[in-house]
C-alpha positions in Angstrom: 21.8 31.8 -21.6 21.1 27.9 -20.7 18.1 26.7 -23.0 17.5 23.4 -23.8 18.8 24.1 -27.5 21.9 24.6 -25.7 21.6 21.6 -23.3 21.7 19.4 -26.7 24.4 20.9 -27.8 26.2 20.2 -25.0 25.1 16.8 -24.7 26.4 15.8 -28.3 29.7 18.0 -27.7 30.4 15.1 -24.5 29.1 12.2 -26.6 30.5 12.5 -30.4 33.9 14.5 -29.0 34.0 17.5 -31.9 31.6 20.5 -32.4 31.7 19.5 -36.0 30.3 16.1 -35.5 27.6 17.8 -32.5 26.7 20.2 -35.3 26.2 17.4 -38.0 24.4 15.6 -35.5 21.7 18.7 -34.7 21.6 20.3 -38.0 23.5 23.2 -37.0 26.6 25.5 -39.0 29.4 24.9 -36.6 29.9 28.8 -36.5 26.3 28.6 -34.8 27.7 25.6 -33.0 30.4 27.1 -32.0 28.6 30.8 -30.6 25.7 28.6 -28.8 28.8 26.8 -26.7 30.7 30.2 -25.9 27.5 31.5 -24.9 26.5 28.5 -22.4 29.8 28.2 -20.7 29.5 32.0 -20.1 26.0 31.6 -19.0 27.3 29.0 -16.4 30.4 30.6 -15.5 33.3 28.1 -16.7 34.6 26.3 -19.0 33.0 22.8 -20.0 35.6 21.3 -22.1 38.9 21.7 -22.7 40.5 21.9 -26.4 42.8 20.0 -27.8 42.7 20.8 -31.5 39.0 20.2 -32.4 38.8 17.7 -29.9 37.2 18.1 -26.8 37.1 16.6 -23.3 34.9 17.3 -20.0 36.6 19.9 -17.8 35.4 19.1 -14.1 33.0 21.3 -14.4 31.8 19.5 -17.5 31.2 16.4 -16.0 29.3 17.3 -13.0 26.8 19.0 -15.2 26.0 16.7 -18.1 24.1 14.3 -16.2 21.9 17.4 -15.7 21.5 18.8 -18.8 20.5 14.6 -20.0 18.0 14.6 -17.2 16.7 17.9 -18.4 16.7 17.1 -21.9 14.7 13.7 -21.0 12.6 15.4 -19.1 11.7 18.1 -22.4 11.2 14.5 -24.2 8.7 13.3 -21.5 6.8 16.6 -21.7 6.0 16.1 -24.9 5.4 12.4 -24.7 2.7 13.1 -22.5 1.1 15.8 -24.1 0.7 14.0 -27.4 -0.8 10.9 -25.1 -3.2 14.0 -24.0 -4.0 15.2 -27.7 -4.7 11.7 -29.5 -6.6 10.2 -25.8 -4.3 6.9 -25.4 -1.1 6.2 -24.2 0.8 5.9 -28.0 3.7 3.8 -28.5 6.0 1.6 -25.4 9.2 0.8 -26.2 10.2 -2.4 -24.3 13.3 -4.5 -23.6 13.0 -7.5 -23.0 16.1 -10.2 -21.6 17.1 -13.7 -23.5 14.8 -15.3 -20.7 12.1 -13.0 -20.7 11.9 -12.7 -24.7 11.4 -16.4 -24.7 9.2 -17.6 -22.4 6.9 -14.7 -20.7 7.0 -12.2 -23.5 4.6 -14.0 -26.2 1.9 -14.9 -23.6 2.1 -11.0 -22.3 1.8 -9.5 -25.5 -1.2 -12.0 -26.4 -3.3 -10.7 -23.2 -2.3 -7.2 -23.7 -3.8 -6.5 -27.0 -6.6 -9.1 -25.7 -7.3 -6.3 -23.4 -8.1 -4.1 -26.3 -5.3 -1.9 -26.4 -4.9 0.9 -28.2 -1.1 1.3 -27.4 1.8 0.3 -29.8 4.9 -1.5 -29.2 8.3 -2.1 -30.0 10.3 -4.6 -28.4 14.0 -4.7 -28.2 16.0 -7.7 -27.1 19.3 -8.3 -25.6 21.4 -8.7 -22.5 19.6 -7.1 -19.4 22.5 -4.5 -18.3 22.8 -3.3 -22.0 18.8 -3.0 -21.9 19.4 -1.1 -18.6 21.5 1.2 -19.7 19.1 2.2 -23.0 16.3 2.9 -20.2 18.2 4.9 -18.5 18.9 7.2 -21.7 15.3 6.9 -22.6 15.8 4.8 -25.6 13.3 2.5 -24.1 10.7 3.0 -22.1 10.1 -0.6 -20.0 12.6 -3.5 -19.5 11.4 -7.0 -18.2 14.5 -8.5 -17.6 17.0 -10.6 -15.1 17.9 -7.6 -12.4 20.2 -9.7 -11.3 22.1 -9.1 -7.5 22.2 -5.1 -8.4 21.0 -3.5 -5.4 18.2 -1.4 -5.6 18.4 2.2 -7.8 16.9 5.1 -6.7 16.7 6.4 -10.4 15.1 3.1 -11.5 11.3 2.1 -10.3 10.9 -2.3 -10.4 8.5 -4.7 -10.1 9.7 -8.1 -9.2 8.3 -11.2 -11.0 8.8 -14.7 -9.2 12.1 -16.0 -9.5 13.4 -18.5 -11.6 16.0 -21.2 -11.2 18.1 -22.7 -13.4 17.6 -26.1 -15.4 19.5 -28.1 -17.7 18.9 -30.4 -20.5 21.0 -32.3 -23.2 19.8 -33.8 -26.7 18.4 -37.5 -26.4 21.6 -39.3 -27.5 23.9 -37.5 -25.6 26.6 -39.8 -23.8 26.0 -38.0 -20.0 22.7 -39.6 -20.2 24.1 -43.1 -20.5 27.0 -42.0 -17.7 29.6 -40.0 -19.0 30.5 -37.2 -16.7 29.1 -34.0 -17.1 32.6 -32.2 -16.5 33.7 -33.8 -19.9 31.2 -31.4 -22.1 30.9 -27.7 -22.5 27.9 -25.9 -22.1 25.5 -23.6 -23.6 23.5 -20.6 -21.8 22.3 -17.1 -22.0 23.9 -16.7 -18.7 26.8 -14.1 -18.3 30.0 -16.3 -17.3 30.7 -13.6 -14.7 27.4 -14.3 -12.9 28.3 -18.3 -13.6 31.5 -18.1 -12.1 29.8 -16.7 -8.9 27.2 -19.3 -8.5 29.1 -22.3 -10.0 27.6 -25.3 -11.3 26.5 -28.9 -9.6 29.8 -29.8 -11.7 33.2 -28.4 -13.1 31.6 -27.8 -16.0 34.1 -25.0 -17.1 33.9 -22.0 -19.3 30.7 -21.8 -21.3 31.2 -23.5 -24.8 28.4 -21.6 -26.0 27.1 -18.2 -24.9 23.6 -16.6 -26.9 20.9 -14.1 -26.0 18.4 -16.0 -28.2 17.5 -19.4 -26.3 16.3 -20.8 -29.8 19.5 -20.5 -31.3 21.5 -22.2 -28.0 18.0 -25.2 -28.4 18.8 -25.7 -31.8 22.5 -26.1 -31.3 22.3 -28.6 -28.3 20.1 -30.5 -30.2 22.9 -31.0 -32.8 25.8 -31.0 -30.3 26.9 -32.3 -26.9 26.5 -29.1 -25.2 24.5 -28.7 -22.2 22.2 -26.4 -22.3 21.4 -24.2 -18.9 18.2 -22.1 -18.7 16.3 -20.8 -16.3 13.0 -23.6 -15.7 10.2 -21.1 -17.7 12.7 -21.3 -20.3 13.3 -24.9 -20.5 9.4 -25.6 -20.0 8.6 -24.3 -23.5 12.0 -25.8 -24.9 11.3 -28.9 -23.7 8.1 -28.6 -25.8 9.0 -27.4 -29.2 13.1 -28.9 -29.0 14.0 -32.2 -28.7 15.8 -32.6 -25.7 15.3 -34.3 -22.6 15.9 -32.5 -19.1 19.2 -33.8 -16.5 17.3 -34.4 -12.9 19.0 -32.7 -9.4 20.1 -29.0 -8.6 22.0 -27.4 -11.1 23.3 -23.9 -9.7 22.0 -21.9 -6.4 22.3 -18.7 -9.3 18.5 -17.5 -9.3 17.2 -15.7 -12.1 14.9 -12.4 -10.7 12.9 -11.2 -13.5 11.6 -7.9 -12.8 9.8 -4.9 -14.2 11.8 -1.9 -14.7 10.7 1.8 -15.7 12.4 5.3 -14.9 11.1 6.5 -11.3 10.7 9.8 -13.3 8.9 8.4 -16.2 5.0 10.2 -16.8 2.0 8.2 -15.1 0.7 5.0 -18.6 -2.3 3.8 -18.0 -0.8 1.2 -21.1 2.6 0.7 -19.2 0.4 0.0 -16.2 -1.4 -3.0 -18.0 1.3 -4.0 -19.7 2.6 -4.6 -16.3 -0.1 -6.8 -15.2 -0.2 -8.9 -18.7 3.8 -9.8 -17.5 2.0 -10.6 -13.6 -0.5 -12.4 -15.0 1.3 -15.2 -16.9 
């Protein structure tokens, strides 16, 4: 029989490798464990892993299936989501990712006309590189990401938003030697920006591998300020660095790389009226 009992075991079977560890991890006896598995791979007519020991791997047969007992599971987890918004009358808690650009520069001014608003709803923000923010949406860790989408092409699985894009700035502390002619290929720099996507949109200069790479654009401010790195960030960013950091901008083009900040839920996600506004606090700044 395939319940959704079943569909968790098999989901932790696939991600912790041993019906031990999948039993530890649902609060089952592995005997039980081990009789719910039988039972779901006679259900669906085949085997879904194959032994070796107490290890197990996806057969074929496993691995065309899991995504669908995760969507189906998710989907359980959405049901109930939405019937709780129902029972207490507001939309609850969002869990939101935000990127290194986005944390730093559109993220308080958001939050500050959300609850402005005079909403009820809760939140939680996680921060971190976009594609590892991505990848917690699409398990339903999170349940919004405002973050760099980058060149991906557009997922069918994924519903966005797009925010204006950003390009990149640069700025260096006030005594730095580039500002009284020293090349710029002679010092490393600094950024939130993933060297693969740098190496694809190069610099106005040879500037080399980064010196310095963060997710938090305070810690890279504070460490130009003390160093001769050059910091790179997209202009939003730099704006409000420039403001609270001592550092002093470098004038002319620095990369043809455009940040597109967008807003990023699961197409299959339940209807928020709170997600919704959220959305137009992130618009509106």
């Amino acid at each position: 029989m395939f319940t959704l009992r079943n569909a968790r075991l098999f989901i932790a079977c696939a991600d912790h490798g041993t019906l031990t560890a999948a039993a530890g991890v649902l609060n089952v006896s592995q005997p039980a464990a081990t009789k719910s598995l039988a039972q779901l791979e006679a259900a669906l007519g085949g085997a879904l892993f194959e032994r070796s020991g107490r290890r197990l791997s996806l057969t074929t047969l496993g691995e065309a299936l899991l995504p669908r007992a995760r969507a189906l599971v998710q989907q359980a987890r959405d049901m109930e989501a939405e019937a709780r918004r129902w029972r207490s009358g507001e939309d609850g808690l969002i869990r939101l990712g935000a990127g290194p650009a986005v944390a730093f520069s559109l993220l308080p001014d958001a939050v500050k006309r959300f609850y402005a608003s005079g909403s009820a709803a809760r939140l939680t923000v996680r921060s971190g590189a976009a594609g590892e923010l991505i990848e917690r949406l699409r398990r339903g860790e999170l349940d919004m990401v405002v973050a760099d989408r980058g060149d991906d092409e557009a997922d069918p699985a994924l519903a966005a938003r797009a925010l204006p894009d950003q390009s990149l700035a640069a700025a260096v502390r006030p005594s730095h030697p580039a500002l009284a002619g020293a090349p710029l290929e002679d010092f490393r720099i600094a950024t939130a920006t993933p060297p693969e996507r740098l190496r694809q949109f190069p610099l106005g200069w040879n500037a080399g591998a980064p010196g310095i790479v963060c997710d938090d654009y305070g810690v890279l401010a504070r460490a130009c300020a003390v160093s001769d790195h050059i910091l790179i960030a997209p202009a939003p960013v730099m704006a409000r660095i420039l403001t609270e950091h001592a550092l002093v901008p470098l004038t002319g083009k620095v990369s043809a790389l455009v940040v597109r900040p967008a807003l990023i839920w699961r197409a299959d996600a339940p209807a928020s009226a709170a997600r919704e506004a959220l959305c137009a606090c992130f618009e509106g700044v």
